[in-house]
N, C-alpha and C positions, 0 to 999 in steps of 0.2 A: 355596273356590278358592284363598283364599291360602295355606293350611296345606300344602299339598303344595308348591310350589315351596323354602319357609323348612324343612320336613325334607329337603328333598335336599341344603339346600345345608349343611347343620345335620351330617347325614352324612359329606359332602365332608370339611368341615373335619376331623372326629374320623378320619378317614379319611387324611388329609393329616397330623396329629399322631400316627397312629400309628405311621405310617413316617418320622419324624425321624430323623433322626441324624446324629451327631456328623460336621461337616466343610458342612453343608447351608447353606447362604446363606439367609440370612431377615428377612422384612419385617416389623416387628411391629406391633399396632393402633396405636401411638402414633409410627409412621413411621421408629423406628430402623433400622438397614439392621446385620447382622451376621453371625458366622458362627457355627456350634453349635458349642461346645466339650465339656458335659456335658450331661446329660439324667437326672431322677429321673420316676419316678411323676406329678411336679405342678408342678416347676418346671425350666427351662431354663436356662442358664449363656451369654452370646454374648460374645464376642469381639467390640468392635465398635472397638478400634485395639491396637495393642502395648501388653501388658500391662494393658488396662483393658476388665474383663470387670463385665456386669451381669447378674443374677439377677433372674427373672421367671418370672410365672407362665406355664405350657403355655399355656394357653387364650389368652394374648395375642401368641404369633405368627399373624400373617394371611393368609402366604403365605412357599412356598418360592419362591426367586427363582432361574431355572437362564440363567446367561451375562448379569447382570449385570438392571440395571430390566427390570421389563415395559415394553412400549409405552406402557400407558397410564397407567404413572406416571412413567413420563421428564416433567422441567421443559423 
């Protein structure tokens, strides 16, 4: 019972990372807030202030963000 909802949500995300791209707001597992600049195969490039961009891997953005926080990460 539990395998099924953890593959859908499993799909989502690789679903969600395949349509990245460069200009996309994004939330990463470690709560950085940034925007895509480049994108390879495996790793991500974000813009997260003027001139200071950090490299990481795909797999640890967590969410595209569209018109600023979701609700339920708003503080």
């Amino acid at each position: 019972l539990m395998i099924r909802p953890q593959q859908k949500r499993v799909k989502e995300q690789q679903n969600m990372l395949s349509q990245l791209k460069a200009g996309d707001e994004v939330l990463t597992a470690s709560g950085i807030l940034g925007t895509v600049k480049d994108i390879t195969d495996r790793m991500v490039t974000l813009e997260v202030d003027r001139n200071v961009n950090l490299r990481l891997l795909k797999t640890q953005v967590a969410q595209v963000l569209k018109g600023g926080l979701p609700a339920e990460k708003q503080a």
